[in-house]
BAFI-3210 file (N, C-alpha, C; in Angstrom, 3 decimals, decimal comma, padded with zeros to 6 digits):
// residues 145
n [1|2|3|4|5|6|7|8|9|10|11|12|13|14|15|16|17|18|19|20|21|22|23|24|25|26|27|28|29|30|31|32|33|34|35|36|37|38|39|40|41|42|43|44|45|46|47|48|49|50|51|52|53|54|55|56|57|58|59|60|61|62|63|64|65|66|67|68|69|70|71|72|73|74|75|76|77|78|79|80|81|82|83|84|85|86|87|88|89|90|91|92|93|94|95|96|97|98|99|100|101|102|103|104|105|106|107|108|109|110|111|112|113|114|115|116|117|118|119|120|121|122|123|124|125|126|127|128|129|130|131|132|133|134|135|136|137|138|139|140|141|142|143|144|145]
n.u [110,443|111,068|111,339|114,323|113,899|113,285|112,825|111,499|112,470|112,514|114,575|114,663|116,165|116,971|118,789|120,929|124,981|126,804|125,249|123,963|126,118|126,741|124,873|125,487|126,754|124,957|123,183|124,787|124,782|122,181|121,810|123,864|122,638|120,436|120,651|119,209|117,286|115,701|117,106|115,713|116,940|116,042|116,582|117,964|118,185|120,613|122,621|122,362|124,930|127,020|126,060|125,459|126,873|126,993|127,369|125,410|123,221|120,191|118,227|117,900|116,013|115,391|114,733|114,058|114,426|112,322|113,471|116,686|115,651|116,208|116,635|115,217|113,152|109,533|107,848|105,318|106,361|108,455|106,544|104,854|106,575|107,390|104,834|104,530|106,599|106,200|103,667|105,236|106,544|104,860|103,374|105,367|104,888|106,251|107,526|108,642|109,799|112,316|113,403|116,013|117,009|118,529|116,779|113,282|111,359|108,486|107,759|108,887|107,690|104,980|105,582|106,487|103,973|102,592|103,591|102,469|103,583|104,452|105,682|106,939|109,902|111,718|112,504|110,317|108,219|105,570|104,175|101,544|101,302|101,831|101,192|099,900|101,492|104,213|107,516|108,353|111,077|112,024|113,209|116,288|118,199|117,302|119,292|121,377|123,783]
n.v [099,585|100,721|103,801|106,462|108,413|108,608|105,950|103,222|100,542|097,449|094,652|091,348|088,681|086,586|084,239|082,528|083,798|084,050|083,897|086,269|088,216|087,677|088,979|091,759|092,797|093,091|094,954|096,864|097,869|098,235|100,958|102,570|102,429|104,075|106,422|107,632|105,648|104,601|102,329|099,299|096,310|093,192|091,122|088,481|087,925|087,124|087,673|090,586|092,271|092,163|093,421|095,712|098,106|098,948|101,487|101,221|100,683|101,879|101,761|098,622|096,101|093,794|090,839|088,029|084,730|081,745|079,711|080,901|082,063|084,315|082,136|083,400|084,586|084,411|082,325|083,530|085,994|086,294|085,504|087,960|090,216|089,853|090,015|093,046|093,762|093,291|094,448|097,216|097,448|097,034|099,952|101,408|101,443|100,277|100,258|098,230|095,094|093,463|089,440|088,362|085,604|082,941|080,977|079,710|080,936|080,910|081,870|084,016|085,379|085,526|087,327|089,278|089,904|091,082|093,093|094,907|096,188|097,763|095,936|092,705|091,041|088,247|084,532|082,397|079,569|078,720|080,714|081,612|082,468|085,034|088,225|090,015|092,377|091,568|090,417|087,574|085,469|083,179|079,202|078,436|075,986|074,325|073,357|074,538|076,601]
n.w [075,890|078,652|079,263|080,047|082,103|085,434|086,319|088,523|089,519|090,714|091,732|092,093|093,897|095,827|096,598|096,995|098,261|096,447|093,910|094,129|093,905|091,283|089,849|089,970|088,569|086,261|087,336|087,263|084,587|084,436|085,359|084,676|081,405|082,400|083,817|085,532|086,321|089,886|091,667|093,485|095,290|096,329|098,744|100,467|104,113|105,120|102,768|102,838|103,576|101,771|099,642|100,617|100,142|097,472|094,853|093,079|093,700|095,195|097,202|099,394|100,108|102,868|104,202|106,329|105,901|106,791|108,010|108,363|110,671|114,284|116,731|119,155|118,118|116,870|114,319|113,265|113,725|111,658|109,474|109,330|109,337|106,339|105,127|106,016|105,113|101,792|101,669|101,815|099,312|097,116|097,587|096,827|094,269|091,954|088,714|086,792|087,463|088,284|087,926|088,984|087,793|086,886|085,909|086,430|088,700|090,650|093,223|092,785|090,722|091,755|094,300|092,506|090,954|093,129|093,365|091,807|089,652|086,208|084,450|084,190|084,588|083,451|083,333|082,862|082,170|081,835|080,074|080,122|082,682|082,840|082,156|079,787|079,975|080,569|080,090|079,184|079,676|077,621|079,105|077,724|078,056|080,928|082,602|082,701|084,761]
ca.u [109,770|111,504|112,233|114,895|113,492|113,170|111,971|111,466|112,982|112,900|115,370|114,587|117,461|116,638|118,763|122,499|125,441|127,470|124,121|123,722|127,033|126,457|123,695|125,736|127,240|123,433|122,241|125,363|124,681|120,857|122,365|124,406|121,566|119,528|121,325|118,111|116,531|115,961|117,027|116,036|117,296|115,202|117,599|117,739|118,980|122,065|122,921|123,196|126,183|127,668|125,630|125,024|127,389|127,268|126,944|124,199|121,571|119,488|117,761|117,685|114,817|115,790|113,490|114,482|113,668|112,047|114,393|117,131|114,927|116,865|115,911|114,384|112,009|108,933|107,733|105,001|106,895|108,983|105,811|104,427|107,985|107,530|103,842|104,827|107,929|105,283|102,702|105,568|107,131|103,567|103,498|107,059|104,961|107,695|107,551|109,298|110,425|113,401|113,360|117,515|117,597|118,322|115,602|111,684|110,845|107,401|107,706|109,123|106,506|104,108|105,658|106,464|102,659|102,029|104,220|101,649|104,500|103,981|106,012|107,947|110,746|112,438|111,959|108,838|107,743|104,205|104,216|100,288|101,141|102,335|100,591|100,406|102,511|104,924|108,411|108,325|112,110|112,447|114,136|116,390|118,415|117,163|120,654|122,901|123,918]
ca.v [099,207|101,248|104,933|106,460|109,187|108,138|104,216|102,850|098,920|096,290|093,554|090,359|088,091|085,938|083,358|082,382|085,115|083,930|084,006|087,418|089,066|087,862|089,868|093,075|093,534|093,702|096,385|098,170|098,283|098,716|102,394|102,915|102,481|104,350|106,757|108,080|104,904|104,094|100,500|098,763|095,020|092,219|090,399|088,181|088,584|086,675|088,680|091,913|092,706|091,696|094,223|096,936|099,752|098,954|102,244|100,929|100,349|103,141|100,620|097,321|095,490|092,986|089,878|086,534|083,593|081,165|078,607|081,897|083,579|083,801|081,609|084,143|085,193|083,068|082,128|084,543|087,543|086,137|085,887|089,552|091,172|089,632|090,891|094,419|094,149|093,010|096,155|098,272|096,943|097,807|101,308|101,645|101,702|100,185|100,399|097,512|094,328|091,842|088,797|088,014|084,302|081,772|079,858|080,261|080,894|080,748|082,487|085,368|085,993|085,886|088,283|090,745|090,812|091,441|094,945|095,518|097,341|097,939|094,863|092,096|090,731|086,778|083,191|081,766|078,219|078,491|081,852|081,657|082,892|086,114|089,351|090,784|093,959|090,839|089,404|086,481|085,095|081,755|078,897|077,237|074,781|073,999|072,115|075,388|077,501]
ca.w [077,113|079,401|079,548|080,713|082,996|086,630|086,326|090,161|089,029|091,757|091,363|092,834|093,868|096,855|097,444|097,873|098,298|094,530|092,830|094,304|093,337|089,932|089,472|090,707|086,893|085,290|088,065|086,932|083,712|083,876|086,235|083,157|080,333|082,810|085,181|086,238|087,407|091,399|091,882|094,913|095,219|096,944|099,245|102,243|105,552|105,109|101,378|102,652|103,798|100,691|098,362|101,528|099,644|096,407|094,909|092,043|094,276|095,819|098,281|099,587|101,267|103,366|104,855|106,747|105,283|108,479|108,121|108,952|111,557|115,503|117,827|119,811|116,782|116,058|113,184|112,997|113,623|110,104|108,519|109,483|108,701|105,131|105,049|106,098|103,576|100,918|101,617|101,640|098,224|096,596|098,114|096,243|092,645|090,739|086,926|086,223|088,145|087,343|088,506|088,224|088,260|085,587|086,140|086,533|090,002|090,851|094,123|092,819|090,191|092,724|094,708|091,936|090,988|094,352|093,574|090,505|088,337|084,700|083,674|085,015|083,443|084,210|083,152|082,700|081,387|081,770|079,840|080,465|083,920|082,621|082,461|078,593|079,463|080,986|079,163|079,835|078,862|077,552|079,100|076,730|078,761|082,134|083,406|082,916|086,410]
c.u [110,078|112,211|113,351|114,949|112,862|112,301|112,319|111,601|113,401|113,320|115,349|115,587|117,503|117,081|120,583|123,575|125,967|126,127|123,873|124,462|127,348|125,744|124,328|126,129|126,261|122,751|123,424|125,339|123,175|120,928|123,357|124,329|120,615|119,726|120,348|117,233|117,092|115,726|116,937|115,958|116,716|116,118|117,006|118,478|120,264|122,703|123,379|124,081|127,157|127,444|125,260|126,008|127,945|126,079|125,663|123,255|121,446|119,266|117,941|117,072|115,514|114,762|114,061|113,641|113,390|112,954|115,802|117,561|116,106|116,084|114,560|113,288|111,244|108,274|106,577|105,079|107,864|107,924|105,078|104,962|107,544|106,026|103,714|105,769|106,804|104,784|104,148|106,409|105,983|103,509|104,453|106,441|105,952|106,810|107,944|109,839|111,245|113,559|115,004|117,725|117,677|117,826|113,811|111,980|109,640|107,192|107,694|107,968|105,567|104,435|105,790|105,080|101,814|102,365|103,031|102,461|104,120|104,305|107,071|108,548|111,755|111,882|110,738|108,810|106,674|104,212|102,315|099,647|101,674|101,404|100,492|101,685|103,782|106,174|108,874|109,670|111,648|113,167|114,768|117,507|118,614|118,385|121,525|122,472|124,153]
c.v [100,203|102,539|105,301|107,144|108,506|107,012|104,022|101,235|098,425|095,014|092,184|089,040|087,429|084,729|083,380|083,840|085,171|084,129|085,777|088,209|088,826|088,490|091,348|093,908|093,675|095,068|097,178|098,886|098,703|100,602|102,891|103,429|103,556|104,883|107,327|107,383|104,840|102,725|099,929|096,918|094,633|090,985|089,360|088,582|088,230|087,118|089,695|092,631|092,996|092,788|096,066|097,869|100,186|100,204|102,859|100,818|101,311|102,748|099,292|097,105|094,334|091,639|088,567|085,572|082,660|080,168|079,716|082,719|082,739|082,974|082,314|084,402|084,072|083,520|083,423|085,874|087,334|086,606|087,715|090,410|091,171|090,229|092,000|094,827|094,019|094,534|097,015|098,472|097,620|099,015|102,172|101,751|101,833|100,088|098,924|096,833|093,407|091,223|087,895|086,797|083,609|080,681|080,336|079,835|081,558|081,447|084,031|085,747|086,147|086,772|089,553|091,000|091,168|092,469|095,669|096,670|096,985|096,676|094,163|091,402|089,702|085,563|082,688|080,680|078,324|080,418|082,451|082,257|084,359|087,251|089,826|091,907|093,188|090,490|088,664|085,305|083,413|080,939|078,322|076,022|074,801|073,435|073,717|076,251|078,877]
c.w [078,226|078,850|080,082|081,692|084,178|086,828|087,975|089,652|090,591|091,080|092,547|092,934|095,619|097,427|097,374|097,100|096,864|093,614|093,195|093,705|091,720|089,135|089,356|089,234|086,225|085,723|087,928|085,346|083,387|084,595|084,881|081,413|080,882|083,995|086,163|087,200|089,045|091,105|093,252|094,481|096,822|097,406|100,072|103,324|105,545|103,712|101,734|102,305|102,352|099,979|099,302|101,193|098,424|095,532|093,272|092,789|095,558|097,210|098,174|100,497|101,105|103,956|104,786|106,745|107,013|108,611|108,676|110,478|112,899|116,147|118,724|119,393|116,282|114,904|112,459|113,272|111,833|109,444|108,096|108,887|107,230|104,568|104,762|105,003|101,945|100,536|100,927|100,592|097,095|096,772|097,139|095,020|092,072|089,367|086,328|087,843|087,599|088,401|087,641|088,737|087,037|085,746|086,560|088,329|090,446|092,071|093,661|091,970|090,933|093,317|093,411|091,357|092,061|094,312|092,582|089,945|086,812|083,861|084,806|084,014|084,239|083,149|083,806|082,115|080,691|081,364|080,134|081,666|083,383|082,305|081,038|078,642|079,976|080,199|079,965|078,968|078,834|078,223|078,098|077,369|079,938|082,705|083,813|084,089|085,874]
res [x|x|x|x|x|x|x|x|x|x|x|x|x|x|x|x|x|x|x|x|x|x|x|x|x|x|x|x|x|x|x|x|x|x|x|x|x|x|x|x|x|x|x|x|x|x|x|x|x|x|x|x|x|x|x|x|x|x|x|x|x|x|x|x|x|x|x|x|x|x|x|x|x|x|x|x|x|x|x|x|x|x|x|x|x|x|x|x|x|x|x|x|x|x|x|x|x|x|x|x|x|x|x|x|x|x|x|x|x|x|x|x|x|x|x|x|x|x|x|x|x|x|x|x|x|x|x|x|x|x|x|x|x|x|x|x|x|x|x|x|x|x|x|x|x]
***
């Protein structure tokens, strides 16, 4: 599926900071399998910090969820940001997207065929939602973290 000559892989990982830094040992080994790839990881605003100099990942896009956003900041300046982050995720022609959660999340597939990369790669149920050039992992028991 994957070459090893300069793949552009977005890693999607969007929600709390322990679910995040669990992820950090797969994007070191997919930099390992694949010293050539650019990895950019799909954070939130409150994640960063955490993964901001970890020296596996090329980039990180950032975007505050509205429940997040400052006071000061309304709601449709959130939505816009995430708009503009969107476009400029697409622009990025990735090759390949992982969606690093153990569990189907329906958001994220939506956003990663919003990147239109060659393949996306996560849990799926409804494998029907999946794309042919898609792997679409199995779950096999919904309960485990």
């Amino acid at each position: 599926m994957m070459t090893k000559i300069n793949q552009k892989i977005l890693v999607i990982r969007r929600d709390n900071i322990g679910d995040l830094l669990c992820v950090t040992p797969s994007i070191r080994a997919l930099k390992n399998t694949y010293p050539d790839c650019n990895v950019t990881l799909l954070v939130n605003s409150y994640n960063r910090d955490v993964i901001a100099n970890n020296p596996d990942i090329d980039k990180i896009e950032v975007y505050t969820k509205a429940k997040h956003k400052e006071s000061n900041v309304s709601l449709f300046i959130v939505f816009f940001k995430k708009f503009k982050m969107i476009l400029r995720l697409r622009r990025s022609k990735f090759d390949h997207v992982i969606i690093a959660s153990a569990s189907e999340r329906v958001r994220d597939w939506k956003l990663a065929k919003l990147c239109k990369p060659k393949s996306i790669i996560g849990y799926l149920n409804n494998k029907s939602s999946a794309r042919k050039k898609d792997v679409a992992l199995d779950i096999k028991n919904k309960n485990s973290h």
